[in-house]
VOKE-493246 format. One record per residue (C-alpha): residue in one letter; x, y, z; chain; residue number from 1. Coordinates in pm, whole numbers, plus 32768, in hexadecimal, padded with zeros to 4 digits. Layout:
N
<'A',<X,Y,Z>,'A',NUM>
...
END
This chain:
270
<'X',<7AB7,620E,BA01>,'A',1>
<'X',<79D2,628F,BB3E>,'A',2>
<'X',<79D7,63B0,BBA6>,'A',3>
<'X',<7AA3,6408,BCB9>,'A',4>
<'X',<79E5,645C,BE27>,'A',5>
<'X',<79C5,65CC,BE4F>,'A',6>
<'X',<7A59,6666,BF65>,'A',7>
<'X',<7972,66DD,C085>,'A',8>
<'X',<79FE,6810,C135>,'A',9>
<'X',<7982,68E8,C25B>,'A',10>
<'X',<79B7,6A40,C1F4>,'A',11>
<'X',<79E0,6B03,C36B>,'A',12>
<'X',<7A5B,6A63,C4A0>,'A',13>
<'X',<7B5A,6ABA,C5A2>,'A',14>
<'X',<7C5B,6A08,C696>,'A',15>
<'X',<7CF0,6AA9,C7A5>,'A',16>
<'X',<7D57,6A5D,C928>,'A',17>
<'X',<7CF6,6B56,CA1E>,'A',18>
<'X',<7E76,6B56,CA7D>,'A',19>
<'X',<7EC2,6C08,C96F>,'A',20>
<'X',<7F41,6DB0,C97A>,'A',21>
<'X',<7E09,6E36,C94D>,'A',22>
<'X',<7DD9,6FB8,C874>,'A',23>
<'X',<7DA1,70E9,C932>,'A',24>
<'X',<7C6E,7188,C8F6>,'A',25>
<'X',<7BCF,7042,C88B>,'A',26>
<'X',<7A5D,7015,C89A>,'A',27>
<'X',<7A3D,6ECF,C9A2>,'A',28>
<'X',<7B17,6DC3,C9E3>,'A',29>
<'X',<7ADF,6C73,C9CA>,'A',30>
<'X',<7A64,6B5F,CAC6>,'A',31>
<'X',<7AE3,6A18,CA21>,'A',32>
<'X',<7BE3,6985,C96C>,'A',33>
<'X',<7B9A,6963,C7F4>,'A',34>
<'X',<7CAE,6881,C7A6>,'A',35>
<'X',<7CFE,67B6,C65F>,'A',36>
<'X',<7CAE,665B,C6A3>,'A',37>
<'X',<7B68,66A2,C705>,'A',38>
<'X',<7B2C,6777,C5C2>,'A',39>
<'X',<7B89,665D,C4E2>,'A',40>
<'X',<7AAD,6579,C59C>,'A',41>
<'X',<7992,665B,C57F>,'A',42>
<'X',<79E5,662E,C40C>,'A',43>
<'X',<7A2C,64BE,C3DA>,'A',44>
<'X',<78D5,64A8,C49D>,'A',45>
<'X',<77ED,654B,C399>,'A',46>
<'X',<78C2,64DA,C270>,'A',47>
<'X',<794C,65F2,C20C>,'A',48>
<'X',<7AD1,65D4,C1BC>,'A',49>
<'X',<7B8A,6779,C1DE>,'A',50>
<'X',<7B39,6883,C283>,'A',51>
<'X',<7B93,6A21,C283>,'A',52>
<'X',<7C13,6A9E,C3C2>,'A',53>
<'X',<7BAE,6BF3,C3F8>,'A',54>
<'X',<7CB5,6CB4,C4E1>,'A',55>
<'X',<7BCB,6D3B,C61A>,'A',56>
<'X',<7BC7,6ECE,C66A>,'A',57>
<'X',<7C3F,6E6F,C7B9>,'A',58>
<'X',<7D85,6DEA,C74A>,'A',59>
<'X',<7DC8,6F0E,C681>,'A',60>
<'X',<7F0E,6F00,C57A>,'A',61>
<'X',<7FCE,6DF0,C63C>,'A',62>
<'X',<7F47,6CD4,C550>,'A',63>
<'X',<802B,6BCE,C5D7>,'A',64>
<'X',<7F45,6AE6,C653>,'A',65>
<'X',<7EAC,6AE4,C50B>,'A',66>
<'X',<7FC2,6A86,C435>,'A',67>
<'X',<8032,6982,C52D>,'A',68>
<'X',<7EB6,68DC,C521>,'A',69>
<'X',<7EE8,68EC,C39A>,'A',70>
<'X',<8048,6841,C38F>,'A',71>
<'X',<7FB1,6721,C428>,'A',72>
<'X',<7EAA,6719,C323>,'A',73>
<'X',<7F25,67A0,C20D>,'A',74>
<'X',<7E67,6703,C100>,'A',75>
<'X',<7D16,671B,C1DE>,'A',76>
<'X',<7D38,68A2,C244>,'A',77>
<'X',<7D5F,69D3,C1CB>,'A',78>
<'X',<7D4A,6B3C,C2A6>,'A',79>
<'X',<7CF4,6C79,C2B0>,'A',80>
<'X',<7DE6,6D6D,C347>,'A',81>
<'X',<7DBB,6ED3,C40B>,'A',82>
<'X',<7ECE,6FAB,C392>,'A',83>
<'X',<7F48,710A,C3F4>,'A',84>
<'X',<7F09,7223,C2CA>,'A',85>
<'X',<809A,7215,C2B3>,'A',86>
<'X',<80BA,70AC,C28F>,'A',87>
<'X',<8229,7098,C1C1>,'A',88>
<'X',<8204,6FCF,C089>,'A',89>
<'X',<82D6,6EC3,C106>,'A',90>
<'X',<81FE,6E7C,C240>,'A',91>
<'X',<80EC,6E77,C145>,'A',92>
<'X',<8187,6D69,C067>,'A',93>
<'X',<8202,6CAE,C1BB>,'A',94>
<'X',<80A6,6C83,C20F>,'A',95>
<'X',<8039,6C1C,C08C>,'A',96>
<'X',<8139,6B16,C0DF>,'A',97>
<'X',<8090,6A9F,C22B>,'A',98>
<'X',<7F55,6A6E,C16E>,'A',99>
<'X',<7E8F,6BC8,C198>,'A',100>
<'X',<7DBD,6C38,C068>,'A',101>
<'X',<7D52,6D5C,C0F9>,'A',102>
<'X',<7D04,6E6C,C1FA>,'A',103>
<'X',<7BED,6ED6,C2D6>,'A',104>
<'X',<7B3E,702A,C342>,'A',105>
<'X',<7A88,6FF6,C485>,'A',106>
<'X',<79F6,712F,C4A7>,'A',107>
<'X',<78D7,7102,C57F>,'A',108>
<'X',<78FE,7223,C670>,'A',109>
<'X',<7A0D,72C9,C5C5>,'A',110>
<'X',<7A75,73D5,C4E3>,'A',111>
<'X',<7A67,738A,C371>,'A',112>
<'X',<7BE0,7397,C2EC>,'A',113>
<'X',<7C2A,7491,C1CA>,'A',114>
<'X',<7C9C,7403,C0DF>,'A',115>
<'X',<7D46,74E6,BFF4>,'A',116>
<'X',<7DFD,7553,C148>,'A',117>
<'X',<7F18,74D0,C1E3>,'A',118>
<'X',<7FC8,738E,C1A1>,'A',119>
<'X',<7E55,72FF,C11B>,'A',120>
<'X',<7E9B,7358,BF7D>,'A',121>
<'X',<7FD8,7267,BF8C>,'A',122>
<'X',<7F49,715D,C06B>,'A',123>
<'X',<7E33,712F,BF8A>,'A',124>
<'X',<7F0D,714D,BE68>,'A',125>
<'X',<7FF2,6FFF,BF0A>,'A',126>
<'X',<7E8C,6F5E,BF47>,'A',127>
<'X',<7E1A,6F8E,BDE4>,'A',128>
<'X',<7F73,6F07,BD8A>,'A',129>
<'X',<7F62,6DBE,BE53>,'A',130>
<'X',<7DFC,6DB4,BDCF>,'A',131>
<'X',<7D6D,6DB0,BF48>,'A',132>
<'X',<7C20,6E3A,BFB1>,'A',133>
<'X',<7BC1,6F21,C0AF>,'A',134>
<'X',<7AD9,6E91,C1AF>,'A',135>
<'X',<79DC,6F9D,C251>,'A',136>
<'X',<790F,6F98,C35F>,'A',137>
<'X',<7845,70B1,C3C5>,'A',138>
<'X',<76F6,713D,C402>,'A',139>
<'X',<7601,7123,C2D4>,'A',140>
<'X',<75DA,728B,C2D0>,'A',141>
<'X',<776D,72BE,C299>,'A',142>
<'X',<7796,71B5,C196>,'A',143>
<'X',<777A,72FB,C07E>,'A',144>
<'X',<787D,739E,C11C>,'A',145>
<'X',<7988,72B1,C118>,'A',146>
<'X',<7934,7196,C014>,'A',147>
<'X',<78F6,72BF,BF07>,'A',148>
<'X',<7A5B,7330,BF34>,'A',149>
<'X',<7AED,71C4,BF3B>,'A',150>
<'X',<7A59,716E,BDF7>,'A',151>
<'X',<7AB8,72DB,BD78>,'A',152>
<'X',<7C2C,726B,BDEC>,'A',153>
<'X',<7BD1,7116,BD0C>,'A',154>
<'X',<7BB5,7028,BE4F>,'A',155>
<'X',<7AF8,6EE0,BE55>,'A',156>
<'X',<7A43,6F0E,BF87>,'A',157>
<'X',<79A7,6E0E,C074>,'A',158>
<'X',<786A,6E79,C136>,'A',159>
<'X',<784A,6DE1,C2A5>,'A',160>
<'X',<7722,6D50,C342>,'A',161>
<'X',<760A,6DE9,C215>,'A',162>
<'X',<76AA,6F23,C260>,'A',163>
<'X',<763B,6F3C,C3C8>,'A',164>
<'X',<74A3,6FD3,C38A>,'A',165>
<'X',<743E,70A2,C497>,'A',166>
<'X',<72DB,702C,C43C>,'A',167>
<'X',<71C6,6EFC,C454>,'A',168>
<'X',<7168,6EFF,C353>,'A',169>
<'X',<72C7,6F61,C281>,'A',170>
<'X',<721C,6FF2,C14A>,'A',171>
<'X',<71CF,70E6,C250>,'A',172>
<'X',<7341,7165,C276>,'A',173>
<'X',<73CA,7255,C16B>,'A',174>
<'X',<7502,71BA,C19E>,'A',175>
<'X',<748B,706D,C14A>,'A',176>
<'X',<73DC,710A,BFF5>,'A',177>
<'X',<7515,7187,BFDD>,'A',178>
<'X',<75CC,7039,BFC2>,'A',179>
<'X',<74C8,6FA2,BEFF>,'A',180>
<'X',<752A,704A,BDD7>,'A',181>
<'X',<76A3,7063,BE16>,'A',182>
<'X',<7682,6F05,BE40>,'A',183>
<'X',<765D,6F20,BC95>,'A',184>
<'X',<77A5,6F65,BC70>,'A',185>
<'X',<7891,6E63,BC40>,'A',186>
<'X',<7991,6EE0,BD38>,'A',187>
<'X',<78BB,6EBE,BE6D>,'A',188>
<'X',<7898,6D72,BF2D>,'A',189>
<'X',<77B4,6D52,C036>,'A',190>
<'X',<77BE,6C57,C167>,'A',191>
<'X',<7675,6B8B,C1F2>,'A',192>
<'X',<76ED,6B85,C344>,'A',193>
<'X',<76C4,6C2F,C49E>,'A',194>
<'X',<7546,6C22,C49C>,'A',195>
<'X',<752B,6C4C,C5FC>,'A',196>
<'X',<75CB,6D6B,C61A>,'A',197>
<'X',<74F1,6E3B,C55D>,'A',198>
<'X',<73AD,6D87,C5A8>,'A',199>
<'X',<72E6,6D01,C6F9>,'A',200>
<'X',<7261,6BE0,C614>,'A',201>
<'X',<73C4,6B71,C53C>,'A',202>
<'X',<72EC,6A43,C4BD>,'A',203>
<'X',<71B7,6B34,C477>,'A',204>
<'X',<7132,6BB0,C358>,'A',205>
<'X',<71CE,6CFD,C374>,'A',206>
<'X',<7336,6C35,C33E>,'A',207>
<'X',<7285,6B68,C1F4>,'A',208>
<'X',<721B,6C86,C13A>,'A',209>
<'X',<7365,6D37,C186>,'A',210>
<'X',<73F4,6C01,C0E6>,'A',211>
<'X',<72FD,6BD1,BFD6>,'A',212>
<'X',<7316,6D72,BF89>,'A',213>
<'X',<748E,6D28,BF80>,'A',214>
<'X',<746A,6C05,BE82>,'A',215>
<'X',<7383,6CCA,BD97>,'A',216>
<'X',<7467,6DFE,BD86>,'A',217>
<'X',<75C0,6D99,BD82>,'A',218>
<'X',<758C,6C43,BCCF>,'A',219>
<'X',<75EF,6AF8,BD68>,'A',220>
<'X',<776F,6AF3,BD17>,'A',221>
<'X',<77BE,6C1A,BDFD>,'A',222>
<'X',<7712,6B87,BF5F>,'A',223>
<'X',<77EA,6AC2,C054>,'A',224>
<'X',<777E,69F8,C191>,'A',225>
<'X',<783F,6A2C,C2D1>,'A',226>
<'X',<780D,698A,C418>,'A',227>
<'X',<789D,6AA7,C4D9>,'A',228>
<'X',<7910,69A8,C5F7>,'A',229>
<'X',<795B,69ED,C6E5>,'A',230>
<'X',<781E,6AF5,C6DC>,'A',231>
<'X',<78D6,6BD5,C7E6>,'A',232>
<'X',<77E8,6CA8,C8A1>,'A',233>
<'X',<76D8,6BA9,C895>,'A',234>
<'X',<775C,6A71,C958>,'A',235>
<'X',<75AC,69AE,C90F>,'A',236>
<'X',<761E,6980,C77D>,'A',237>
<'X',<76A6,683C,C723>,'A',238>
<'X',<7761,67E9,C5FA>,'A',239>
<'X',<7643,66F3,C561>,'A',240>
<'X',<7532,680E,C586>,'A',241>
<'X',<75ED,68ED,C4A8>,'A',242>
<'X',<766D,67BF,C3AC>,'A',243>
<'X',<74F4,677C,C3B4>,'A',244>
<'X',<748E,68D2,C365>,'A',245>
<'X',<750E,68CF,C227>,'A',246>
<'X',<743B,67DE,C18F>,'A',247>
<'X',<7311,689F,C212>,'A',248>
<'X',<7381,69FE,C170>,'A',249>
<'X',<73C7,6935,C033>,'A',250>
<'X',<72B0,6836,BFC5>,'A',251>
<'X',<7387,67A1,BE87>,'A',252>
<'X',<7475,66BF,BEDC>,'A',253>
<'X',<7536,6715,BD83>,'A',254>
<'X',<754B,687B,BE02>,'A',255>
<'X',<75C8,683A,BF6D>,'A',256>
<'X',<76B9,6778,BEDA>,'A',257>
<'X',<7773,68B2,BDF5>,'A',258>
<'X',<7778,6975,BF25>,'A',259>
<'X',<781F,6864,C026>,'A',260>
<'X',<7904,680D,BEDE>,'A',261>
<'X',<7944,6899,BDB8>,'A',262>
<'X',<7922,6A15,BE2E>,'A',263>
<'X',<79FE,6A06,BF52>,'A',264>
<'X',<7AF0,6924,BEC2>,'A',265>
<'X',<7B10,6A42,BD87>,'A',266>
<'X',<7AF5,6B80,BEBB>,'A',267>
<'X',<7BFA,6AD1,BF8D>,'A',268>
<'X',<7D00,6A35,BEC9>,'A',269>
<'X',<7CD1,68B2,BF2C>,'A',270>
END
């Protein structure tokens, strides 16, 4: 019998409409629609068959346009939610029923949460429960600060965009260094997406040996691609540059393949 196609997922996108509530205090707010069908076109285009919708920072905890884009896809999509420290344990299990494996930490600009504070020790005791990850993204430099408590609390965490280097090259950031050999440890995922925003060059070499630094340290079953469409913030990006990307980070075809298949379908529950 043949083996069966593996599924090719997209690890970080978004949809949204800019008619949507937007959070207070939120960073920007967007200047297009991001909306479904155009998503899954973006994915039918390059062959690629699911996708992981990341909830943006600008919606805030209101992830009903999420859920909604997943119930019409359910067996394509899955999401990742933004939840209040005192999420109940029933919204929590509402939203495993929608289709959300997990929740993300956008940090950039803000506080780090404590997390032996608060409602944080029984949220991540429901997310450790419903086997979910926690998504972060933050500054290089913070990465200690809040993924060394999240694995201390016995969280699979998911590190955005090469965990955001504030350097060119990144071997140049201690945070990066940092990653590199947190990256060792089985709990820790890492995401080969958002070049752009952390370098002038996202198809340079600064982005490759990020990539290739990534691969040596944390192993190739741990890495997952993400087109990061609609690439808010940086309307020149096009979906086929980033798809393309990939296969310039990653010379062996075997490789690029675990991290668009196997290693997202095992992070994210397809």
């Amino acid at each position: 019998m043949a083996n069966p196609t593996p599924l090719l997922i997209d690890a970080h996108a978004h949809v949204f409409a800019r008619s949507l509530a937007l959070a207070p205090g939120r960073r920007y707010a967007p200047e297009t629609d991001a909306l479904l069908e155009d998503y899954l076109g973006h994915l039918d285009a390059h062959g690629l068959q699911a996708g992981v919708l990341i909830q943006p920072s600008f919606l805030g905890t209101d992830n009903g346009y999420m859920l909604d884009a997943i119930r019409q896809a359910p067996t394509r999509l899955r999401g990742v939610a933004v939840v209040d420290q005192h999420a109940a344990p029933d919204e929590l299990e509402r939203l495993a029923r929608g289709g959300i494996v997990g929740i993300r930490l956008n940090l950039i600009g803000q506080p780090l949460p404590a997390l032996d504070r608060g409602g944080w020790p029984r949220l991540l005791a429901c997310l450790r429960a419903l086997d979910w990850h926690v998504e972060v993204h933050v500054e290089a430099a913070r990465l200690p600060a809040i993924v060394g408590p999240l694995r201390a609390a016995q969280c699979r965490v998911v590190v955005d965009h090469f965990g955001r280097p504030a350097h060119a090259p990144a071997a140049a950031d201690a945070g990066f260094q940092w990653l590199l050999e947190a990256a060792r440890d089985d709990g820790v995922w890492v995401k080969l997406s958002g070049a752009y925003r952390n370098w002038s060059e996202p198809d340079g070499p600064a982005a490759r040996q990020a990539a290739r630094l990534l691969l040596e340290h944390a192993g190739p079953d741990r890495l997952v691609w993400g087109s990061d469409w609609p690439h808010t913030q940086h309307p020149g990006v096009t979906y086929a540059q980033t798809y393309q990307a990939l296969a310039d980070w990653i010379g062996d075809s075997d490789l690029r393949l675990r991290i668009l298949a196997a290693n997202p379908s095992r992070c994210f529950a397809f």
